[in-house]
matplotlib code that plots the C-alpha trace (Angstrom):
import matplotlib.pyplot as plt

x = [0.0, 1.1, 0.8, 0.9, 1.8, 1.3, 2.3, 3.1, 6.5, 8.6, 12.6, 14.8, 12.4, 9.9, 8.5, 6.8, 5.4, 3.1, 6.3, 8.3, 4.8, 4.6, 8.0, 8.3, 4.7, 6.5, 9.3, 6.9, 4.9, 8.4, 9.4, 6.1, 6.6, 4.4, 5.5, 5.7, 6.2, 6.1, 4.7, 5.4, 7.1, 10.1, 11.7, 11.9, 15.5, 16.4, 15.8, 18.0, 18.4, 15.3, 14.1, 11.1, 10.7, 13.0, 12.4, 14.8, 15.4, 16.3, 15.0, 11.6, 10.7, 10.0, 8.8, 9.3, 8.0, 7.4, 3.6, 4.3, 3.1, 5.0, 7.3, 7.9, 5.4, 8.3, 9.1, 5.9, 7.3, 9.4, 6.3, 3.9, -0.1, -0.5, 2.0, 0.7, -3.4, -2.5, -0.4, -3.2, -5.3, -3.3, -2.8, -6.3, -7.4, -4.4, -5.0, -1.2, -0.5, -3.5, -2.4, 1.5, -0.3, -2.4, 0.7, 2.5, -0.6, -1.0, 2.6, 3.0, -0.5, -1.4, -3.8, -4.5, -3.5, -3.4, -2.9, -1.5, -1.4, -1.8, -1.6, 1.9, 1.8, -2.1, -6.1, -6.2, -4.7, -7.6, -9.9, -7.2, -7.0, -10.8, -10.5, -8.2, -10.8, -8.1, -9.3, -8.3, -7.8, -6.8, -4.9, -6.1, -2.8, -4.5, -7.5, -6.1, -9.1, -11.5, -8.9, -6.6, -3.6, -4.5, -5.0, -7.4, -6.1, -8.1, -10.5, -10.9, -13.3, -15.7, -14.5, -14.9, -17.7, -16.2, -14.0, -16.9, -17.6, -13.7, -14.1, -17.2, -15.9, -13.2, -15.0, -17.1, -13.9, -12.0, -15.7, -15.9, -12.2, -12.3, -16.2, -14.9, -12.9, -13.4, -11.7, -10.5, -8.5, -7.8, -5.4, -7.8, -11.7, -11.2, -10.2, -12.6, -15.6, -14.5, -14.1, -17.7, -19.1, -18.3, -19.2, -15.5, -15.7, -19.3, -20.1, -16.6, -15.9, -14.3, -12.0, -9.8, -6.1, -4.0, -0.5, 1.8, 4.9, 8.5, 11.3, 13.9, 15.5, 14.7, 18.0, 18.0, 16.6, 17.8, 17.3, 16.0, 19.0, 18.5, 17.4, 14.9, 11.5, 13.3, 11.0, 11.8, 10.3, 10.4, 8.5, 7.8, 9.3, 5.6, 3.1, 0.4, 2.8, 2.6, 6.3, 5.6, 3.0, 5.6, 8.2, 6.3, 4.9, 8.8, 9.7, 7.0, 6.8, 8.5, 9.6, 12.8, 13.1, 15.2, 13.9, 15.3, 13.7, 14.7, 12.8, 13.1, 10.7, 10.0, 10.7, 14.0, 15.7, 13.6, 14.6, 18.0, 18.2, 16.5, 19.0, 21.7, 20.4, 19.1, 21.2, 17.5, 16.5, 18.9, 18.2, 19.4, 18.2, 17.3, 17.8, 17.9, 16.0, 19.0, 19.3, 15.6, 16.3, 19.0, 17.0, 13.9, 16.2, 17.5, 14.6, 10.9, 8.6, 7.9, 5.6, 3.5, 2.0, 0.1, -2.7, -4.2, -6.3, -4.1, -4.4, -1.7, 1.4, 4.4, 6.4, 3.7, 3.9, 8.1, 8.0, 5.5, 7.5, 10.6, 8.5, 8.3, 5.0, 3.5, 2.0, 0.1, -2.9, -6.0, -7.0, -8.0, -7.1, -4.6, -6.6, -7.3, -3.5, -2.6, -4.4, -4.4, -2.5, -1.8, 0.7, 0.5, -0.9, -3.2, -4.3, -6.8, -4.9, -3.7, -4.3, -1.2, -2.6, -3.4, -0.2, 2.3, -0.3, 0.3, 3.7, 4.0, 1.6, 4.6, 7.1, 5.5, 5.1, 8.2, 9.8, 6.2, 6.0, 9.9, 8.4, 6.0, 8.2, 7.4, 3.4, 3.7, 5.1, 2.5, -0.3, 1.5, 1.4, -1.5, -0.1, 2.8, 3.9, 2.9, -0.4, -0.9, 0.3, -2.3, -4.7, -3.9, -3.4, -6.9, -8.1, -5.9, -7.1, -11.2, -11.0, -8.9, -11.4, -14.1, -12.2]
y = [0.0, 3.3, 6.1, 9.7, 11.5, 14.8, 16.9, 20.3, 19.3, 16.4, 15.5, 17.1, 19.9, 19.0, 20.3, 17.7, 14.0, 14.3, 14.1, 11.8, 9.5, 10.2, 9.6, 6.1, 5.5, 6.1, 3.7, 1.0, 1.1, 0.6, -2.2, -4.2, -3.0, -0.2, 2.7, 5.9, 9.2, 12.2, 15.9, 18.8, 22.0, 23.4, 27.0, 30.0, 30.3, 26.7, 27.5, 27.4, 29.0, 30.1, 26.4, 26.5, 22.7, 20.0, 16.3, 14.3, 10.8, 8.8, 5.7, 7.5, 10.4, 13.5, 16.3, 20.1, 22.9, 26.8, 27.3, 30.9, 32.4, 35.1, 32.5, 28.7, 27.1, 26.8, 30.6, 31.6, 32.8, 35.3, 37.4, 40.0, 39.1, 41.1, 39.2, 35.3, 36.7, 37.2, 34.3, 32.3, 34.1, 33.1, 29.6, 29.0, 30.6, 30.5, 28.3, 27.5, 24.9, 23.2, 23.5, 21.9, 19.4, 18.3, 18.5, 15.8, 13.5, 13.5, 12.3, 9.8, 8.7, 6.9, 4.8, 6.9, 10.1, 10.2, 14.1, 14.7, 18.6, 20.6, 24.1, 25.7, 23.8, 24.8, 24.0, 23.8, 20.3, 18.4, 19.5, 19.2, 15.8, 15.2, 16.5, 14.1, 11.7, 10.0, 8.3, 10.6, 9.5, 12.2, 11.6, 14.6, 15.7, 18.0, 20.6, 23.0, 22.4, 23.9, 27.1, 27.5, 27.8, 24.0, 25.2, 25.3, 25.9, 24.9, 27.5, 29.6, 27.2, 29.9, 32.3, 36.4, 37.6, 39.0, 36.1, 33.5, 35.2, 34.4, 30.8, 30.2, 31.2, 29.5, 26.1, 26.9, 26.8, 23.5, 21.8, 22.4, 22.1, 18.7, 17.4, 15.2, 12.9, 9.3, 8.4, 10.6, 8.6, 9.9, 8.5, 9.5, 9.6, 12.6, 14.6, 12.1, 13.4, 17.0, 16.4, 15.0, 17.9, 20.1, 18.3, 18.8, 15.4, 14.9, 12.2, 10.2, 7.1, 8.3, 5.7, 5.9, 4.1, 5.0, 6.7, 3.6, 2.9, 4.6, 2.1, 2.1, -0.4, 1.0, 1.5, -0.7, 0.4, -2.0, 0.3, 3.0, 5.1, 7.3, 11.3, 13.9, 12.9, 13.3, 14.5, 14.8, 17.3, 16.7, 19.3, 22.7, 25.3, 27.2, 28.6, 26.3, 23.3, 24.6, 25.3, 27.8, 26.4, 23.4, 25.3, 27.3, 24.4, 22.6, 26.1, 26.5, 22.5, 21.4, 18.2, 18.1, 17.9, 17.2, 18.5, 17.7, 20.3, 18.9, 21.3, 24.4, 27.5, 30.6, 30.4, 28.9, 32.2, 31.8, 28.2, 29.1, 31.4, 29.8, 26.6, 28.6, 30.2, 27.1, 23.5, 21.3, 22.9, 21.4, 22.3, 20.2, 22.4, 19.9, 16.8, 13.2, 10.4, 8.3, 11.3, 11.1, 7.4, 8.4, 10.6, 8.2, 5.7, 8.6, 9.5, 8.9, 10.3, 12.2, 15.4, 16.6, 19.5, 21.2, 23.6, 22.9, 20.3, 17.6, 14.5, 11.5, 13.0, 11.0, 11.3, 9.7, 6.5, 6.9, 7.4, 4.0, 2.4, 2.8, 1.4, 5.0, 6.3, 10.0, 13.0, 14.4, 17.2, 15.2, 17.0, 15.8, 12.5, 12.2, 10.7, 7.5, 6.9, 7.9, 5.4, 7.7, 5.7, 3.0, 3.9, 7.4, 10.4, 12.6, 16.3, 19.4, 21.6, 24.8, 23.8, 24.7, 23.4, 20.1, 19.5, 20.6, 17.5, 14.6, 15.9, 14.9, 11.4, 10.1, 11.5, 9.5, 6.1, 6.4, 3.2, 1.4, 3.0, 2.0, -1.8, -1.4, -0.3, -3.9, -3.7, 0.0, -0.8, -3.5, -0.6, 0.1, -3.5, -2.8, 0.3, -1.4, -0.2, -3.5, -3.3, 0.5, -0.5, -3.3, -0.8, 1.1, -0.7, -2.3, 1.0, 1.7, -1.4, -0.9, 2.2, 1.2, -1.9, 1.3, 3.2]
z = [0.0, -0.9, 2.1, 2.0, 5.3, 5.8, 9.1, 10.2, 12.0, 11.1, 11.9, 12.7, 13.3, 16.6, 19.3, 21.7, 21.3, 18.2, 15.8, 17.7, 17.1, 13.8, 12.6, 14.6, 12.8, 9.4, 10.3, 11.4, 8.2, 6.0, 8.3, 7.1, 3.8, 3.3, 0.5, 2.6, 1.9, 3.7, 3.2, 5.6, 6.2, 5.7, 7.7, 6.0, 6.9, 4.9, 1.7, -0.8, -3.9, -5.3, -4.9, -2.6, -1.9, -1.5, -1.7, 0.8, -0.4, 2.8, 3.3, 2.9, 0.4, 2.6, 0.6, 2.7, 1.2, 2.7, 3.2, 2.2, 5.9, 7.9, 9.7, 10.3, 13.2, 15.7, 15.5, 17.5, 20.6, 18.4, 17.2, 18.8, 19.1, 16.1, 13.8, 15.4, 14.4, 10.8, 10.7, 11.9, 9.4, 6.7, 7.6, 7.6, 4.7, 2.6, -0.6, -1.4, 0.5, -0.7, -4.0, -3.1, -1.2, -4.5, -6.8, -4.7, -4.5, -8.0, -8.4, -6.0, -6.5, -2.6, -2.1, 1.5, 3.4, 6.8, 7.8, 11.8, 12.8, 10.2, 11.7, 10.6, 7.0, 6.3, 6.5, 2.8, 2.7, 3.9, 0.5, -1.7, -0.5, -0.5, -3.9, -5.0, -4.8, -1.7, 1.1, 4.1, 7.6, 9.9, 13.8, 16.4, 18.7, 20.6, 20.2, 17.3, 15.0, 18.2, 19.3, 16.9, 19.4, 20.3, 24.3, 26.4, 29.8, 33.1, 34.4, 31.0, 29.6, 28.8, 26.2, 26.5, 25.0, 22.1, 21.3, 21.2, 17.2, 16.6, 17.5, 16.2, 12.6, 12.8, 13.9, 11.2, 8.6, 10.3, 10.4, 6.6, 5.9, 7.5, 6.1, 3.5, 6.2, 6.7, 9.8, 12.5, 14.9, 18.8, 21.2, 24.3, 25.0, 26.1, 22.5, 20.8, 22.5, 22.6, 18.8, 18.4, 20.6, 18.3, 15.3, 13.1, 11.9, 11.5, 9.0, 9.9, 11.6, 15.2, 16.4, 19.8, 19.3, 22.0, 21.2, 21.1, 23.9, 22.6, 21.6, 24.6, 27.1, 30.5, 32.9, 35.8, 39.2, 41.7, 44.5, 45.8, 47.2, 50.4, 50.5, 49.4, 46.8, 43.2, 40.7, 36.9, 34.8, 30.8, 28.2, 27.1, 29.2, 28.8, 31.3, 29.9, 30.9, 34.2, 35.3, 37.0, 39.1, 39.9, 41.0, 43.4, 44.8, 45.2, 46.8, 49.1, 50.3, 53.9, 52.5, 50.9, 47.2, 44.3, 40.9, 37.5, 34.5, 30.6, 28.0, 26.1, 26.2, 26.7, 30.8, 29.9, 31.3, 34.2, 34.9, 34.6, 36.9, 39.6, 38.9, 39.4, 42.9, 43.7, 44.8, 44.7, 41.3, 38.4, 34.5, 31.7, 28.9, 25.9, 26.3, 23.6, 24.3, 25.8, 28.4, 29.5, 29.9, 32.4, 34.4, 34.6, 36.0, 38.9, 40.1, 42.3, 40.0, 37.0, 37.1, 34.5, 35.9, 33.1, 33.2, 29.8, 29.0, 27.3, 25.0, 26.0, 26.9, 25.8, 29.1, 30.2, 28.4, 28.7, 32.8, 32.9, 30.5, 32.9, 35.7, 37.1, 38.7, 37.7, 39.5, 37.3, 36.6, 36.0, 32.7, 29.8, 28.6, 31.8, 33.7, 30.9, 31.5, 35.6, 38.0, 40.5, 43.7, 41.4, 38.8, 39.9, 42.0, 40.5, 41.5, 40.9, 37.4, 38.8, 42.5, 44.5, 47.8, 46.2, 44.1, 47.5, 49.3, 46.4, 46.7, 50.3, 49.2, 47.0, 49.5, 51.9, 49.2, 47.5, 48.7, 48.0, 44.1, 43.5, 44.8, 42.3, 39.2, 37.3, 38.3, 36.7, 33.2, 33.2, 32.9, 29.4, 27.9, 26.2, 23.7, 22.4, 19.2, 17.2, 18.8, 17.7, 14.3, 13.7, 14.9, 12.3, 9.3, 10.2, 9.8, 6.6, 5.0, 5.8, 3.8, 0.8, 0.2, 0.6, -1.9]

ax = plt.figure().add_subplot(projection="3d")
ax.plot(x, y, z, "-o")
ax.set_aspect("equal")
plt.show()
């Protein structure tokens, strides 16, 4: 089968779990010998020549062109409100990328698309692919076809007056952008029925395939050794991800505490500075996978603190998958992953109060959850990669024999 992937972010350029998901997806498919090839943006900054696309042939063709908008998705924090509106504007209604996206089909002629985030390389893609006459399945990361920033943060779940207009038209344009789907697939409950709320896929088939387990060997964790609750702290350096939140809550706590930070943002400075005053508070800046591996194996607990609402966090699946329990925020699709006082502790988003008393919890349990490291990668069994690929390619199949 011939597949078409197309994606706002892909390596080397990233910024959290969805493209780590999506390139390992891409491997997987060429491993069982599936044709692959990839469509997706390209910075501003890397072109060369006058040549505005490049095809990379690797072990799979990745097509990268500009979607001739203001700036490249990852340079967000770099520009005012103003700049970001219009960028968003464009990206929306902007009619080129569609266009790109149609040229390359009709070359490589798939048999199916599947589209991840889209917002960065353009909401023209999905009818030029509908157009095509292509079967189009369609994998939600997080809530960017309902606000186009793809947040929602706890608490502001009610939209000013004079934004609800905004949204509303925009809905309006993703709903229609998106009618002529087929499948749209979710790796939580939680985005699935947010999505059918709002009615962006009405008239496809919803399915819910949780993200699958990343490839490592966990390091060993024979014992637990003496001192203060060490937490690990791996993501966006954002307010939304709630860092800020996290470090009050480690400064303000009478328990003694070790916290490890591994992320880029804009409250790296911040971080920083605080590590530097601060012997409990240490910051790695970004770090690779075999470094995240390292820390897991250091510490009591990961933290995901966040105040939005979020899909299936990959740290999550890499902290169980070392054996590793979680405190989390129970928002979103968290909770469909965190047993709370199982494989994990979960608290009330933006709750100070509450966070500082699941902090003392695992403080108190932290010899009991490192006992329980083996009983905790057992709650991830299930989302194996093979099992998320037969998922898929169960799905994949069902609509070609549609087709």
């Amino acid at each position: 089968m011939k597949i078409g992937i197309v994606t706002n972010l892909y390596p080397p350029y990233v910024r959290g779990g969805a493209e780590q998901i999506v390139a390992r997806t891409v491997n997987a498919l060429q491993e069982i010998g599936q044709d692959v090839f990839v469509i997706t943006a390209q910075p501003h900054w890397r072109r060369r020549g006058k040549k505005e696309m490049n095809l990379e042939l690797s072990v799979e063709r990745v097509y990268r062109f500009i979607p001739k908008n203001l700036y490249f998705v990852l340079d967000d924090h770099r520009h005012t409100l103003p700049v970001r509106l219009l960028w968003h504007i464009i990206d929306t209604l902007g009619m080129y990328p569609g266009r790109r996206v149609r040229s390359i089909l009709e070359e490589e002629r798939p048999d199916i698309v599947i589209t991840h985030n889209l917002k960065g390389i353009g909401l023209s893609i999905p009818r030029a692919i509908h157009r095509a006459g292509i079967p189009h399945i369609h994998i939600a990361h997080d809530l960017q076809l309902i606000y186009p920033s793809g947040l929602l943060i706890a608490g502001k779940e009610k939209k000013s007056f004079w934004l609800r207009p905004i949204y509303a038209l925009y809905r309006a344009i993703t709903k229609e952008r998106f009618s002529g789907t087929d499948v749209m697939v979710s790796p939580s409950q939680y985005l699935k029925s947010v999505y059918e709320t709002h009615g962006i896929f009405e008239g496809a088939v919803h399915e819910v395939v949780p993200n699958p387990t990343p490839l490592f060997t966990p390091r060993s964790r024979e014992h637990r050794p003496d001192g203060a609750l060490r937490l690990f702290f791996a993501g966006q350096l954002e307010y939304h991800k709630g860092i800020e939140l996290l470090i009050d809550a480690v400064q303000s706590i009478d328990i003694p505490i070790e916290l490890m930070i591994a992320g880029e943002g804009t409250y790296r400075e911040y971080v920083k500075k605080l590590a530097a005053k601060y012997a409990h508070i240490n910051y790695l800046g970004f770090v690779s996978m075999d470094q995240i591996v390292s820390c897991l194996g250091l510490v009591d607990a990961v933290i995901v603190p966040s105040l939005c609402y979020e899909n299936s966090p990959t740290i999550i699946y890499e902290s169980f998958m070392a054996g590793v329990p979680v405190i989390a925020a129970d928002i979103g699709g968290v909770g469909e992953l965190v047993n709370n006082e199982d494989n994990g502790l979960l608290f009330t988003p933006g709750d100070k109060t509450d966070l500082m008393r699941v902090l003392r919890s695992m403080d108190e349990q932290k010899v009991e959850y490192f006992a329980r490291q083996r009983r905790i990668q057992e709650t991830v069994v299930n989302y194996s990669l093979d099992r998320y690929l037969d998922r898929l390619m169960g799905i994949l199949e069902s609509q070609r024999q549609k087709s």
